[in-house]
N, C-alpha and C positions, 0 to 999 in steps of 0.2 A: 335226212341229214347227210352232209356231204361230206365226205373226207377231207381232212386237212392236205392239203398239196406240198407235194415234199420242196423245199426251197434246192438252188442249185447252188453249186459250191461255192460262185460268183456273187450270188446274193446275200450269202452267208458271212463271205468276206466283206461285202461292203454296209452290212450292220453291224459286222463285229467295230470296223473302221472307227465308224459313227462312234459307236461307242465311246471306246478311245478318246476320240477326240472331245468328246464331251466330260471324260475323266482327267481330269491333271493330273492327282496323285499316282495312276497308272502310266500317263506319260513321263513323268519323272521318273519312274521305276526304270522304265526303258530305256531311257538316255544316258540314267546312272548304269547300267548294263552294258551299253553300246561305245561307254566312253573309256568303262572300264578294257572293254574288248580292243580298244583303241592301242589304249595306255599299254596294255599286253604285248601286242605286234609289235610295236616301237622299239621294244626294250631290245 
C-alpha cells in the first residue's frame, strides 16, 4: 500500500475554492461579511 501523498498548499486552495463555489449559502456568508467590512471603512 502506498501512502497518501501530502497535497500542496496550492492544491488545497483550489479545492477549498471549488468548494465554495459550489456552496451559496457559504457564499452568502461571505459577502454579508465583506459588505459589512465595507460599510465599516466608509463610516
Amino acid at each position: 500500500m502506498r501512502k497518501p501523498r501530502k497535497r500542496s498548499f496550492e492544491e488545497l486552495v483550489a479545492e477549498n475554492k471549488l468548494q465554495l463555489l459550489r456552496d451559496q449559502e457559504a457564499l452568502d456568508k461571505i459577502e454579508a461579511k465583506l459588505e459589512e467590512k465595507r460599510l465599516g471603512k466608509a463610516e
